[in-house]
N, C-alpha and C positions, 0 to 999 in steps of 0.2 A: 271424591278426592277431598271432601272437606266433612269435618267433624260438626255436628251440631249438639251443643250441649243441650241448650235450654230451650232455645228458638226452635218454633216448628214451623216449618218451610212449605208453602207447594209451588209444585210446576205445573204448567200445563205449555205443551209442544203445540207450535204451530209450522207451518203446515206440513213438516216433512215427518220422515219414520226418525224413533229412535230410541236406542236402547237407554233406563234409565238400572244403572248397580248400584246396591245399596247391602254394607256389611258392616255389621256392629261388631262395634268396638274389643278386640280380645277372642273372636272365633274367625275360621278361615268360611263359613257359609253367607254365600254372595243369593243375594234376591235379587231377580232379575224383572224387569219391566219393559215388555219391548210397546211402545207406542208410537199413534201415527195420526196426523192432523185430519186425514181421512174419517176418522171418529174422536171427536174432541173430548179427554178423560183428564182430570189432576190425578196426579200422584203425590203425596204428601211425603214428603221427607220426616224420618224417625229419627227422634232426640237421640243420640248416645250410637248414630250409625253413620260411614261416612258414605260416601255417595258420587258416582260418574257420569255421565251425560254423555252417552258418543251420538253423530250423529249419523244415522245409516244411509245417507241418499250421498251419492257423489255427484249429484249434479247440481242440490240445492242446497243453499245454509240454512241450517236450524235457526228456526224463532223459538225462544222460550218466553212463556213468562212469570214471575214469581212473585210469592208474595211472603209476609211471615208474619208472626203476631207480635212483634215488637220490634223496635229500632236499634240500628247495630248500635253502639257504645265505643268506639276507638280506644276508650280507656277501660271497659273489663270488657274485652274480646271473649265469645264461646261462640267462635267457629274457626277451628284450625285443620291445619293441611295433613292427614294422612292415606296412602292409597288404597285401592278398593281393591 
C-alpha cells in the first residue's frame, strides 16, 4: 500500500504467518511472500514497488519489524500511498 522511491525497507514477521504483496509501479503483476515467524526470513521491500502486509492468523496480531537505510524527511516525502 505504500510506494518506495528511494528508501529500501525490510521486514521481518514475528511471530505469526503472513502474506507480504509487492507490485511495481505501472504493471498489474503482484509478488507474493507468504511468511511465518515459525522460521524467521526478511523480505526487503523494492524501490519503485508498492507493498501490503495482511496478517494470516485470526487469533494473533502481527509483530513486524522494519528497518530502512535512511531517515524519513517530512519535507521531501518518497513514500506515498498506492494499492497493491
Amino acid at each position: 500500500m505504500k510506494i518506495l522511491v528511494t528508501l529500501r525497507k525490510g521486514i521481518l514477521v514475528l511471530p505469526v504467518s503472513c502474506s507480504i504483496q509487492e507490485r511495481k509501479i505501472g504493471t498489474d503483476e503482484i509478488i507474493e511472500f507468504e511468511v511465518s515467524g515459525d522460521r524467521i526470513q526478511a523480505v526487503h521491500m523494492l524501490p519503485g514497488y508498492t507493498h501490503n502486509i495482511i496478517n494470516l492468523s485470526e487469533t494473533e496480531n502481527l509483530v513486524t519489524v522494519m528497518w530502512a537505510n535512511e531517515l524519513f524527511d517530512a519535507n521531501r516525502p518518497d513514500t506515498f500511498f498506492e494499492p497493491v
